[in-house]
C-alpha positions as CSV (number, residue, x, y, z in Angstrom):
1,X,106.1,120.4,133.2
2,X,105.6,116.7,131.9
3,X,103.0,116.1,129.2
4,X,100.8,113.1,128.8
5,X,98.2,111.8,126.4
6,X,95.0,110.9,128.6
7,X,92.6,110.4,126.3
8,X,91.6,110.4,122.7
9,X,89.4,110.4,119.6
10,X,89.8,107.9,117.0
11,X,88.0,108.8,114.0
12,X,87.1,105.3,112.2
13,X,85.1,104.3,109.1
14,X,82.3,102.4,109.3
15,X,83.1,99.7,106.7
16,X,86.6,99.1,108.6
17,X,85.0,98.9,111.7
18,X,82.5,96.8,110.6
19,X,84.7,93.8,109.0
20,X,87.2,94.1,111.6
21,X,84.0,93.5,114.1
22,X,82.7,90.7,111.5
23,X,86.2,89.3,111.6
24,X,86.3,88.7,115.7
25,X,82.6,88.2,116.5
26,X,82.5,83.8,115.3
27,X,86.0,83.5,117.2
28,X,85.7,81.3,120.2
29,X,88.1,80.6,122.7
30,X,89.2,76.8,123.0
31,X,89.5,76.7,127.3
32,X,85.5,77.8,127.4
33,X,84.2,76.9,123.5
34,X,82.0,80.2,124.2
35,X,83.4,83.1,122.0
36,X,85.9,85.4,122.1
37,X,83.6,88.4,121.9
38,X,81.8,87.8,124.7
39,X,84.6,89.3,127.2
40,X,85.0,92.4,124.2
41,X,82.2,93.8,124.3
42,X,81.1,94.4,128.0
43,X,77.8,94.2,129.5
44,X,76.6,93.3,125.5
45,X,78.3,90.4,125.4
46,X,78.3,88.4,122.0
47,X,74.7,88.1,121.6
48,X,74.3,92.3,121.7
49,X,77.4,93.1,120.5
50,X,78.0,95.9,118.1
51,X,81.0,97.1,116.2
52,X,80.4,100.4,118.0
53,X,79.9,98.3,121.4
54,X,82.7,96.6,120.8
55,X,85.0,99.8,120.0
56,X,83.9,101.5,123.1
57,X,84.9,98.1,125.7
58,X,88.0,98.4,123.8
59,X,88.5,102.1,124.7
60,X,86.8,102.1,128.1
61,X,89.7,102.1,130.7
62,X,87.1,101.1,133.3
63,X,87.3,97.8,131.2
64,X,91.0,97.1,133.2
65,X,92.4,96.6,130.2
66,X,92.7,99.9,128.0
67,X,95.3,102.3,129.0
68,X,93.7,105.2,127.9
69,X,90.5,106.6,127.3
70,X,89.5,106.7,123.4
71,X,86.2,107.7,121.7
72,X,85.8,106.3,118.4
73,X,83.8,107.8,116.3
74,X,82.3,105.7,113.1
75,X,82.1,107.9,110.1
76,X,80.3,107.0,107.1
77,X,82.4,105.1,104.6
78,X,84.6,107.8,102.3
79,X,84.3,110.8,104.5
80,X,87.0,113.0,104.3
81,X,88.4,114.2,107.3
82,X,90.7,118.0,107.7
């Protein structure tokens, strides 16, 4: 029998996800000037864009793009995790 990873959960905190979000969301792409965001965040685009939204496009494989299904999960900032 082969194994295979299908899915997963990615446990992330929130401060992390946050800045990482902060540090995409004024990015615009030069061919269109409209921003960057805007095709990483789904049906939100930029203007409803979350950092949560914007984790779950990135781990949606219905996006086209993802090649497996993850679920993050924002925990609050210094959460310990066994």
């Amino acid at each position: 029998n082969e194994s295979a990873v299908l899915e997963y959960q990615c446990f992330y905190e929130s401060a992390l996800a946050e800045d990482a979000f902060t540090s995409c969301r004024d990015v615009r792409l030069p061919a269109t000037g409209g921003y960057a965001i805007d095709a990483m965040c789904g049906r939100y685009g930029a203007r409803f864009c979350t950092a949560q939204r914007w984790l779950d496009f990135q781990g949606d494989t219905s996006n086209g793009l993802a090649p497996l299904q993850i679920d993050f999960q924002l925990v609050p900032n210094g959460t310990q995790l066994t």
